[in-house]
C-alpha positions in Angstrom: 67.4 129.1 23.9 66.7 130.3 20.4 63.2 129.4 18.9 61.6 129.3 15.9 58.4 130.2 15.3 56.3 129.5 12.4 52.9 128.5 10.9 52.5 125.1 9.6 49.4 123.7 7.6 47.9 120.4 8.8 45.8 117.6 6.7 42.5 116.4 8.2 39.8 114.9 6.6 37.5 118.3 6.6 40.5 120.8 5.6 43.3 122.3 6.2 43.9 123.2 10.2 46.5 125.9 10.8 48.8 125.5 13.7 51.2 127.3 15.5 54.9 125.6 15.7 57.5 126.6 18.1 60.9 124.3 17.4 64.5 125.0 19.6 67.0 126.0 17.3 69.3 122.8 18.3 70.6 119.9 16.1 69.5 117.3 18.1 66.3 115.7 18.3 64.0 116.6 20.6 60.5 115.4 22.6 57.3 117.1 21.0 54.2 118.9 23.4 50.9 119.0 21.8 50.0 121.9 23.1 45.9 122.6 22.7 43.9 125.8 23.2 41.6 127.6 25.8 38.1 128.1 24.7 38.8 131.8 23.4 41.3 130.5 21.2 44.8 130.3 19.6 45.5 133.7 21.2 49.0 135.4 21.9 48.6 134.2 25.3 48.8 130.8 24.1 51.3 131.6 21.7 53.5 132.5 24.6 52.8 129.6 26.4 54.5 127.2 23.5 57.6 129.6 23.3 57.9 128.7 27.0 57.7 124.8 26.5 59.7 125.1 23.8 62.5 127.1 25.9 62.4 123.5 27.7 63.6 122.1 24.8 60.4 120.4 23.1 59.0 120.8 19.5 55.4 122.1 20.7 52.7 121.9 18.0 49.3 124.1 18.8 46.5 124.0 16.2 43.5 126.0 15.9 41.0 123.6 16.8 38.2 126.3 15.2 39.9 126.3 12.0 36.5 125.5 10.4 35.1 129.2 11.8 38.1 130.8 10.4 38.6 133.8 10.2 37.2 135.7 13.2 37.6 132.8 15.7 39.9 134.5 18.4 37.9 136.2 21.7 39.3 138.4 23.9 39.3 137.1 27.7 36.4 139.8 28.2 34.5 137.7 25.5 33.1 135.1 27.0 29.8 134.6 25.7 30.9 134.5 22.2 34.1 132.4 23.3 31.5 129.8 25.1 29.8 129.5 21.8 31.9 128.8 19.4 33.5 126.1 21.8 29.6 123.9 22.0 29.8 124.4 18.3 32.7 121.5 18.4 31.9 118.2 17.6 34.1 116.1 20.3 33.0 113.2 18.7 34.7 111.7 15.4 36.0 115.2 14.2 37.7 116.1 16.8 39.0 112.9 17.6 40.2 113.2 13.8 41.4 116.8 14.3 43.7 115.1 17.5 44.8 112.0 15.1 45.8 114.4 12.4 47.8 116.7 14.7 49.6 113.8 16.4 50.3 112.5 13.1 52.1 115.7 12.1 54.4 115.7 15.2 55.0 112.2 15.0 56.4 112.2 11.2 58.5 115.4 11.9 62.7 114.4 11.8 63.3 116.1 14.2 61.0 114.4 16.7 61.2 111.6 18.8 57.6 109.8 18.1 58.0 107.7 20.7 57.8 110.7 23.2 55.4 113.2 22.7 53.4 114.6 25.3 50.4 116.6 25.7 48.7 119.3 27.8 46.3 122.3 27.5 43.9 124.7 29.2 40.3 125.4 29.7 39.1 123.6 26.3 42.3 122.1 26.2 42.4 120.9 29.5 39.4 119.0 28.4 41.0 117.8 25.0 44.5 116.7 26.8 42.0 114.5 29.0 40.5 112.7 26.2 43.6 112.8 24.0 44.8 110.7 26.7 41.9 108.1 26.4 41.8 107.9 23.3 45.1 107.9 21.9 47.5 106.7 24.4 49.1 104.5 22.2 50.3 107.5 20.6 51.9 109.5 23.6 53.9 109.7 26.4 52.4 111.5 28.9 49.1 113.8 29.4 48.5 116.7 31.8 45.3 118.5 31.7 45.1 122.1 33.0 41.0 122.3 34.7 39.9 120.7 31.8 35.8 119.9 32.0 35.8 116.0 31.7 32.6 115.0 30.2 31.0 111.2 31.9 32.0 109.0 28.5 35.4 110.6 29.1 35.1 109.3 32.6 34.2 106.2 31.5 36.8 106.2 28.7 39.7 106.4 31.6 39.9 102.4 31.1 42.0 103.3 28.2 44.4 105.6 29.7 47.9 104.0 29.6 50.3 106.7 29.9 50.7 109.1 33.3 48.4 111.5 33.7 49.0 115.1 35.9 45.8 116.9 36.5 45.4 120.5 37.5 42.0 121.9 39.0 41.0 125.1 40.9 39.4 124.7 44.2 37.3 127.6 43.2 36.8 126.6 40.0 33.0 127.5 39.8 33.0 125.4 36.2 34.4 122.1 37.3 32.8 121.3 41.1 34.6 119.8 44.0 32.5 116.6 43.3 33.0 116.4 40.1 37.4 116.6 40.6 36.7 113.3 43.4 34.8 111.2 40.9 37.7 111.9 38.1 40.4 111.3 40.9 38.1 108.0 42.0 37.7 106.8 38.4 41.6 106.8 38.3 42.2 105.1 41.7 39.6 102.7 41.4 41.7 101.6 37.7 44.5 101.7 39.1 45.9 104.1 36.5 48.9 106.0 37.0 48.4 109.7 37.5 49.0 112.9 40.1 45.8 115.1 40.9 46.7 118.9 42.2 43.9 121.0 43.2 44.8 124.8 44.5 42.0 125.4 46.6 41.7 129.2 46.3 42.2 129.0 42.3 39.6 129.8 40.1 38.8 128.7 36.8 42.2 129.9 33.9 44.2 130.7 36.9 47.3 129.6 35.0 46.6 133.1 32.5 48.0 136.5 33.5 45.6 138.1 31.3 42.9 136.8 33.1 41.4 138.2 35.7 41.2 135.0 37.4 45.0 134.6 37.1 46.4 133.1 40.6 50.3 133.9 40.8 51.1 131.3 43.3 49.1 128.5 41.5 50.3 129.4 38.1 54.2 129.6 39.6 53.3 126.0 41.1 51.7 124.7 38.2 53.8 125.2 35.9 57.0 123.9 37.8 55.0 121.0 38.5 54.3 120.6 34.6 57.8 121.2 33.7 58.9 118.4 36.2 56.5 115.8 35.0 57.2 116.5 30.9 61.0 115.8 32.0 60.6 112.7 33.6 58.1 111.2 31.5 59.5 113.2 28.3 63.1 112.7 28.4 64.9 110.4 25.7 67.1 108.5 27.4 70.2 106.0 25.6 
């Protein structure tokens, strides 16, 4: 499938937040993937993932969440002290939230897209973020599957407000996110009654979904991403 690729400027109320848009070169319109980034970044590795969404045949929008630390705000995988920093420099409270809003806002008021199916999904940081897009804003999408995203406990709490399915990925090895920690999330969500799937590879680590990690995990990432592909069609898909 052809794709387009191209930058796009979005409003929020601190700026203007650069994002990364990849759009199928088809006439029809299409579901949307809010694609959000690991802790290093809106790096190429990212990049590629959204060409390979968008090969599914979804508009996926990815913005640079450290747009305020622009210009040097990309880390190489070996980087991790630096990339760790700049992440706890985030406010996840209202400007993030706003950041989220903003982006959901832009996808939603594109022609192109259906607004009443956008999904969303990310790694690492964005693991995290796809969890509490989905409490906070599930009015506003379809779907939500977090890749070993660190939950914090009002996030936990928030899971009252989930409405929408929810696929979550974890690393049995994951040295970041404990086995304890992945049964209260998966508890939180039984105990609600929400609607959601919870997939832990037990010999993944921590980005085991990256190549260009070192913690990359071939068979996880294979599985994962069939398993993503899957869910964004049946939850995704416009039907007449």
């Amino acid at each position: 499938m052809q794709i387009e690729q191209t930058e796009v400027m979005i409003s929020t109320p601190e700026g203007q937040m650069p994002a990364f848009l990849c759009t199928p070169v088809i006439a029809d319109r299409k579901s949307a993937v809010l694609l959000l980034m690991e802790a290093f970044g809106l790096t190429p590795h990212i990049r590629d993932v959204a060409a390979r969404i968008a090969n599914e045949g979804y508009v996926v929008l990815t913005p640079d969440l450290y747009y305020r630390e622009l210009p040097n705000n990309k880390f190489g995988y070996d980087e991790v002290e630096q990339a760790r920093a700049m992440m706890f420099r985030l406010d996840f409270g209202k400007p993030m939230e706003e950041d989220l809003r903003a982006a959901l806002a832009y996808i939603k008021s594109r022609s192109d897209v259906y607004p009443d199916r956008i999904g969303v999904t990310g790694f690492c940081l964005g693991g995290g973020l796809s969890f509490l897009t989905a409490c906070k804003f599930s009015d506003e999408i379809a779907a939500a599957a977090p890749f070993y995203g660190v939950v914090l406990d009002e996030w936990i709490d928030a899971v009252t407000n989930i409405t929408v399915p929810v696929y979550l990925f974890f690393g049995g090895a994951d040295p970041f996110i404990p086995n304890e920690r992945v049964q209260q999330i998966e508890s939180r969500f039984k105990e609600l009654g929400k609607e959601y799937t919870l997939k832990v590879y037990s010999d993944a680590d921590h980005g085991f979904f990256c190549h260009e990690r070192s913690s990359y995990n071939r068979l996880a990432a294979e599985n994962s991403w069939r398993e993503l592909t899957w869910f964004l069609e049946k939850h995704l898909h416009k039907t007449i």
